[in-house]
C-alpha positions in Angstrom: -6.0 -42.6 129.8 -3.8 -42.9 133.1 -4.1 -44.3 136.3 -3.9 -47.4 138.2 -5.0 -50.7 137.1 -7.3 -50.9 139.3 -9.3 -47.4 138.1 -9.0 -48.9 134.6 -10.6 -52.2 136.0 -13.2 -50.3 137.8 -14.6 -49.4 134.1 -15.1 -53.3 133.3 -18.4 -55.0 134.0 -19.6 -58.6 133.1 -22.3 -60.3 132.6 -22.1 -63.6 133.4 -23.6 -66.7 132.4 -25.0 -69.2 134.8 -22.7 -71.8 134.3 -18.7 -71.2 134.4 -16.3 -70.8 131.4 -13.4 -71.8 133.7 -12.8 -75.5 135.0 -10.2 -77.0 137.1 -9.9 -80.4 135.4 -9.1 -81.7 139.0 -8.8 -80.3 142.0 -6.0 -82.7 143.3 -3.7 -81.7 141.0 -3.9 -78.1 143.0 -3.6 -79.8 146.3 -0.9 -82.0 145.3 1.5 -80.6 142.6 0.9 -77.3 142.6 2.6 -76.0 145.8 2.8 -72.0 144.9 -0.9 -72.2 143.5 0.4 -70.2 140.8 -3.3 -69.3 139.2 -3.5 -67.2 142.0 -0.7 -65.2 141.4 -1.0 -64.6 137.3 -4.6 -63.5 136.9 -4.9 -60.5 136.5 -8.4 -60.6 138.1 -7.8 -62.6 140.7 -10.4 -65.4 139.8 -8.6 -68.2 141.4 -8.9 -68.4 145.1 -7.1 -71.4 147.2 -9.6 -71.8 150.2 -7.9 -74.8 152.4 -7.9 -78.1 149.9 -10.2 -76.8 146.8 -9.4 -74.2 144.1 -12.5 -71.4 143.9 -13.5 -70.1 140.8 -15.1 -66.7 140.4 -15.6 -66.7 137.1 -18.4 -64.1 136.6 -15.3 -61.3 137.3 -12.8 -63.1 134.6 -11.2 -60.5 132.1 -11.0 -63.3 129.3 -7.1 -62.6 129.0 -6.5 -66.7 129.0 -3.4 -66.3 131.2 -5.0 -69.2 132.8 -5.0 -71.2 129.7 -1.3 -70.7 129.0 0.0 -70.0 132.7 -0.9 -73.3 134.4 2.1 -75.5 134.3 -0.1 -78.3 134.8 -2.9 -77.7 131.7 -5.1 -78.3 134.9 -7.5 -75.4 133.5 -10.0 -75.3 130.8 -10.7 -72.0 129.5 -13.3 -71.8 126.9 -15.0 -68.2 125.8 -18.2 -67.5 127.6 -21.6 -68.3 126.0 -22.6 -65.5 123.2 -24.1 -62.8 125.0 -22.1 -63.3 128.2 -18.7 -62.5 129.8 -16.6 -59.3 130.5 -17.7 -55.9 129.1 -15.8 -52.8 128.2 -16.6 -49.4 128.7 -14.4 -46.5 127.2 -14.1 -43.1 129.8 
């Protein structure tokens, strides 16, 4: 299969728990070390949004890649795999 990544994304869907599989352990840490926001800018799904002094998590879109988990320089994010029954789900074309 070609095409860009976003056609290939366009055949993922989720379903997604209530409650988040993604926390940022402290919010602070984003505002005060983290001058690039660098979450933003590594996944691939573009969970992360800065929105003036908080980090927003959209987790019901994540792909479950765990760049998050390794990519933080600051361990600020806890990645855990969604609830049985829940998260990202693949369709072949």
């Amino acid at each position: 299969m070609t095409g860009s990544i976003e056609e290939k994304q366009y055949l993922v869907r989720f379903k997604a728990d209530k409650k988040s599989h993604l926390t940022v352990l402290d919010h602070d840490v984003c505002l005060t070390h983290c001058p690039d926001k660098l979450c933003t800018l590594f996944c691939p799904a573009e969970v992360y949004k800065w929105e003036e002094i908080r980090m927003q998590v959209g987790y019901e879109g994540c792909h479950e890649c765990g760049s998050c988990r390794i990519g933080c320089p600051y361990q600020n994010i806890k990645w855990e795999y969604p609830k049985g029954g829940h998260g990202i789900v693949f369709r072949l074309a």
